[in-house]
C-alpha distance (Angstrom), angle and dihedral (degrees) to the residues before:
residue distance angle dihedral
X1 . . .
X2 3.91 . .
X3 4.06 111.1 .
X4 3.64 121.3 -177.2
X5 3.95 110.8 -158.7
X6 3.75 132.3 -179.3
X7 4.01 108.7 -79.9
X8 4.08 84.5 -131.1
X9 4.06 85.3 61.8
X10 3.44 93.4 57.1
X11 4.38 101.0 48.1
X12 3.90 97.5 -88.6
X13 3.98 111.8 133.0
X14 3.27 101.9 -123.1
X15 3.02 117.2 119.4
X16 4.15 122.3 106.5
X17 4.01 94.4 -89.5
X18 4.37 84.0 43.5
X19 3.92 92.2 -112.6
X20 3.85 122.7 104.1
X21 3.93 139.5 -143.2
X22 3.84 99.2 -108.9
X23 4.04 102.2 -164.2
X24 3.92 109.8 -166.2
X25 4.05 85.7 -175.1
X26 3.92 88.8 57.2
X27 3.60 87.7 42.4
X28 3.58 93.3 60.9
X29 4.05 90.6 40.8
X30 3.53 102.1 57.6
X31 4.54 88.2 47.9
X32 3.95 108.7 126.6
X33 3.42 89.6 24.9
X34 4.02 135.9 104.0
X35 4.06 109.2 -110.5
X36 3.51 128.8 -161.3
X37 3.87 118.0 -176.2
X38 3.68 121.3 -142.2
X39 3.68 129.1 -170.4
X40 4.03 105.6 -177.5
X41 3.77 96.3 -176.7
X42 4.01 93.7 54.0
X43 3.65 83.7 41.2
X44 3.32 87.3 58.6
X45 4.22 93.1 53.4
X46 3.44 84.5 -110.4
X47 4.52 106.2 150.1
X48 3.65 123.6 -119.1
X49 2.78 122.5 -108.8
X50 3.81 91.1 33.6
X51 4.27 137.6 166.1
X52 3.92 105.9 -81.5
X53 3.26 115.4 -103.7
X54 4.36 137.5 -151.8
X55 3.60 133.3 -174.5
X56 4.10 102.4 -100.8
X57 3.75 116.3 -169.5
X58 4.09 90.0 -26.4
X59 4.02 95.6 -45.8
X60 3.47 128.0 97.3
X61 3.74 105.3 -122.9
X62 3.94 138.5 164.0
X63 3.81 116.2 -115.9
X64 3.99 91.9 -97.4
X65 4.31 83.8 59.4
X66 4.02 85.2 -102.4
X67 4.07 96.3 150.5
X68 3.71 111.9 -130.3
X69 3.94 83.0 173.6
X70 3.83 102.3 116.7
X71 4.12 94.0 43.9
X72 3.84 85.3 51.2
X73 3.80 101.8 48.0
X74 4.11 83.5 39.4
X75 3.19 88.5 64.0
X76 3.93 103.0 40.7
X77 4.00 89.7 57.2
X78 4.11 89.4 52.3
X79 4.02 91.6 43.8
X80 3.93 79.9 45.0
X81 4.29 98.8 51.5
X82 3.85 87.4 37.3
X83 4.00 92.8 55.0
X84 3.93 88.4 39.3
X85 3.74 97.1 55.7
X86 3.39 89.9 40.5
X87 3.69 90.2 59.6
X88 4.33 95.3 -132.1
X89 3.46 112.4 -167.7
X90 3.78 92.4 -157.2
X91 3.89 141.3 1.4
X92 3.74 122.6 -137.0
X93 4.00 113.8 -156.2
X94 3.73 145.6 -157.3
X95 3.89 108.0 -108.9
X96 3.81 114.9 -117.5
X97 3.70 107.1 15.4
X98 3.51 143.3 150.5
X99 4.05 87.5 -136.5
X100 3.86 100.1 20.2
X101 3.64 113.6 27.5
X102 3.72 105.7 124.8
X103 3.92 103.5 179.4
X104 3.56 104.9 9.8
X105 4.09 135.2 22.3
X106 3.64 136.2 175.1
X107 4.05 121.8 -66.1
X108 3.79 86.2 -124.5
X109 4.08 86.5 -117.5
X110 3.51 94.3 100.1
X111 3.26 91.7 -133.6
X112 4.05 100.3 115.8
X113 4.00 93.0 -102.6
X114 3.93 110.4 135.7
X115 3.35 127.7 -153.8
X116 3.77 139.8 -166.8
X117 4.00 105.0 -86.2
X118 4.14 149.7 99.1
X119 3.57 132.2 -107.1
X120 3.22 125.4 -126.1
X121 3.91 103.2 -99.8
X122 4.17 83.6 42.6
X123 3.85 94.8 52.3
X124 4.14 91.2 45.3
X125 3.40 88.6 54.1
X126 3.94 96.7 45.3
X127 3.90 90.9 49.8
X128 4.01 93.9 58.2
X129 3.51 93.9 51.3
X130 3.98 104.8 -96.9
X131 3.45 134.3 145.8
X132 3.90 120.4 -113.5
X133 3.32 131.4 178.2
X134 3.79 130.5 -159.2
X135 4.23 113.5 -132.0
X136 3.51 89.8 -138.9
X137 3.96 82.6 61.7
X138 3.77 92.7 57.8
């Protein structure tokens, strides 16, 4: 099976504070099987480390209302082509984000509430048919 997962899942620094969300259990999941690593945000030309970012009123924005929107959807549609032509069978996401969140993303209060919704890169992915699958499901 081919899995793409977020790069942050698998060690890479990437994420906005340039640490990652190692996962030894999805480490041992994804054995056997062909992995591609995606990292939407960097895709995206996004820095690390970087402001953290939350969906506000449908737009990707820093806290200060800077919009990070374009970099973010820039970088869902290349993650998107890349995991198309390399036929993925499914995608495995980081839980809560702005790109990845699959079940549940950030109020866009920055104040730590979640609430039920998609990031961008999780909702592309969604609308052309491909499987995703939230960590926290794992």
């Amino acid at each position: 099976m081919r899995i793409a997962v977020s790069a942050c899942l698998l060690g890479e620094n990437c994420k906005y504070n340039g640490g990652n969300n190692y996962s030894e259990k999805l480490v041992d999941y994804i054995k056997g099987n062909d992995v591609l690593s995606v990292c939407p945000e960097v895709m995206g030309g996004l820095p690390v480390p970087r402001e953290s970012a939350e969906i506000v009123n449908g737009v990707v924005s820093h806290k200060d209302g800077t919009s990070v929107d374009k970099e973010f959807r820039k970088g869902a549609k290349k993650a998107l082509e890349i995991v198309k032509e390399e036929n993925v069978d499914l995608v495995i996401l980081q839980s809560r984000s702005p790109s990845c969140g699959v079940n549940s993303i950030y109020d866009g209060s920055f104040s730590g509430k979640l609430i039920s919704g998609k990031g961008v890169f999780a909702d592309l992915l969604q609308k052309n048919g491909i499987k995703v699958m939230d960590i926290a499901d794992l």
